[in-house]
C-alpha positions as CSV (number, residue, x, y, z in Angstrom):
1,X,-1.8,0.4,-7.0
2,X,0.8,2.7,-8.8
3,X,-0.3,5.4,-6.9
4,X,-1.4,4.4,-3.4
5,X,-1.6,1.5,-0.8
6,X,-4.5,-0.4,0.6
7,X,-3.7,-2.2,3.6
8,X,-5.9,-4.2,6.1
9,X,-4.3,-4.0,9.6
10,X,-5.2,-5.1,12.7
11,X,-2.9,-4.5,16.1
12,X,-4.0,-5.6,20.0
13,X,-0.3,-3.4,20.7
14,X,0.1,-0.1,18.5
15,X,-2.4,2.6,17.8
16,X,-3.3,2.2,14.0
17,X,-1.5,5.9,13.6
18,X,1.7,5.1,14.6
19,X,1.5,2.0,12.6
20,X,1.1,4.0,9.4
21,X,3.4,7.0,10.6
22,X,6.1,4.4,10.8
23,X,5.5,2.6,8.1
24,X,5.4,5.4,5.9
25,X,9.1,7.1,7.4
26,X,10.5,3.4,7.2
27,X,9.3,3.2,3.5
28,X,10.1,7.0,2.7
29,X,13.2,6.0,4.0
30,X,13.6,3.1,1.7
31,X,12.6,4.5,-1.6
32,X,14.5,7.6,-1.4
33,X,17.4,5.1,-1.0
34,X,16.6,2.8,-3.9
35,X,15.7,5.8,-6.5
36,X,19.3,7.5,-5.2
37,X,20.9,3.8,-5.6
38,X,19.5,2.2,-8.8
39,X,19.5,3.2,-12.3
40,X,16.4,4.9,-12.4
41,X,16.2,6.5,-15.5
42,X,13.4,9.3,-13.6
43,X,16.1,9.9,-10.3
44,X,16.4,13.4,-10.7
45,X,12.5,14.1,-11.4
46,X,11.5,12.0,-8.5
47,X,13.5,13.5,-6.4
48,X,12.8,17.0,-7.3
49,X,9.3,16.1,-6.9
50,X,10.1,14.6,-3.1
51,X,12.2,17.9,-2.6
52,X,9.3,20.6,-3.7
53,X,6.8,18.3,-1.5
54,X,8.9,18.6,1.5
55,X,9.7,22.5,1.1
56,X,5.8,23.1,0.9
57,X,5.2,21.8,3.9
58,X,8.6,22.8,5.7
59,X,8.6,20.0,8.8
60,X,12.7,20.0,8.2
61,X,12.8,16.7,6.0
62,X,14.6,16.5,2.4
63,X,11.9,14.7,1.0
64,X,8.3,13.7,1.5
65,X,7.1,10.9,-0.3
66,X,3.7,10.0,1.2
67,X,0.6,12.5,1.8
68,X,-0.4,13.5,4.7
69,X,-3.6,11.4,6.5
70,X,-5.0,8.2,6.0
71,X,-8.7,6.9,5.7
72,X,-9.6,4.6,8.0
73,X,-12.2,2.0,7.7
74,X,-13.5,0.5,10.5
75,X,-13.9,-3.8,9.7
76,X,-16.2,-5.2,12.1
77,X,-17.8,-7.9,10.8
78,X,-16.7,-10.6,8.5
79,X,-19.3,-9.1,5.4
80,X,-16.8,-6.0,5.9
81,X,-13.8,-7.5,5.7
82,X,-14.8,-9.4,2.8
83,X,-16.2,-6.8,0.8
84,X,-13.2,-4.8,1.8
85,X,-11.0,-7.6,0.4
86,X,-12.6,-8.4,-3.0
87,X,-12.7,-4.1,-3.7
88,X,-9.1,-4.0,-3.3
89,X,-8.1,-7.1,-5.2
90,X,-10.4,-5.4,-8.0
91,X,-9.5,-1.7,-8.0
92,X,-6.3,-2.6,-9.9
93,X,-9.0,-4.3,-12.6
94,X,-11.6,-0.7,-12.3
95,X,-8.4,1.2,-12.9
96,X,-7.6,-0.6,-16.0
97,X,-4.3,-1.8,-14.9
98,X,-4.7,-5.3,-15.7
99,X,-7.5,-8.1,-16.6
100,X,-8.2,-9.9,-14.0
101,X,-6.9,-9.5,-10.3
102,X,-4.6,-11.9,-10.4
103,X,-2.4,-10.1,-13.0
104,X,-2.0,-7.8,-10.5
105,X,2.0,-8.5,-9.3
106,X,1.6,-7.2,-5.9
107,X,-2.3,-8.5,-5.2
108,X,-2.7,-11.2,-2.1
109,X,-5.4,-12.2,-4.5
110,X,-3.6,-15.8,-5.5
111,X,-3.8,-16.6,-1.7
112,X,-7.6,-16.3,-1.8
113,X,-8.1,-18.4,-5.0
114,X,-8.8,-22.1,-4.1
115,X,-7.7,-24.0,-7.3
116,X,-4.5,-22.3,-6.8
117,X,-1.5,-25.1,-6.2
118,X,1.0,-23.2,-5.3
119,X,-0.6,-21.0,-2.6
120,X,-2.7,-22.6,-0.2
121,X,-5.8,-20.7,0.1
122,X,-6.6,-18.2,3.1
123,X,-9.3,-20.1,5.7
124,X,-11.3,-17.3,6.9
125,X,-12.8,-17.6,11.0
126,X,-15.8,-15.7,11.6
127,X,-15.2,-12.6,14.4
């Protein structure tokens, strides 16, 4: 999405919150870089915004990209996970971002399609 992330994540080694507070300092990291190395034509505006973020919540960083929190769903059976799948691959579609969920660029939906030739489809196991 433009605006947010869903992931599905699964771990036997790291607790899920230090899986996403990692991943969001390594990705904070990361974009802060990329708008301050690319033309970006909105640098100064994104970072201002990253800067007024980080002073309203004064924890000594520069910038804060991500909000605070996550919402967990718990996926314990394979109706979950499914159900869980197909509403992410469509909330680009409910947002009115594109057609179909394949038009979506970033969308692991062309992995779950089975006429598609170029990616072999995903084989589900039960739990």
């Amino acid at each position: 999405m433009s605006s947010h992330i869903h992931l599905i994540i699964s771990s036997q080694e790291n607790e899920l919150q230090d899986i996403i507070r990692d991943l969001k300092k390594h990705t904070s990291k990361e974009f802060i870089k990329a708008i301050k190395e690319l033309p970006e034509s909105r640098r100064e505006w994104l970072l201002a915004k990253f800067d007024y973020a980080a002073k309203r919540v004064k924890k000594g960083v520069s910038y804060k990209v991500w909000k605070d929190g996550y919402h967990p769903v718990i996926l314990d059976t394979s109706e979950k996970i499914e159900q869980r799948i197909n509403y992410i691959h469509y909330n680009p579609v409910a947002s009115e971002l594109v057609y179909h969920e394949r038009d979506w660029k970033n969308s692991s939906y062309a992995i779950y399609e089975e006429d598609n030739l170029e990616i072999s489809a995903v084989k589900a196991h039960p739990l």
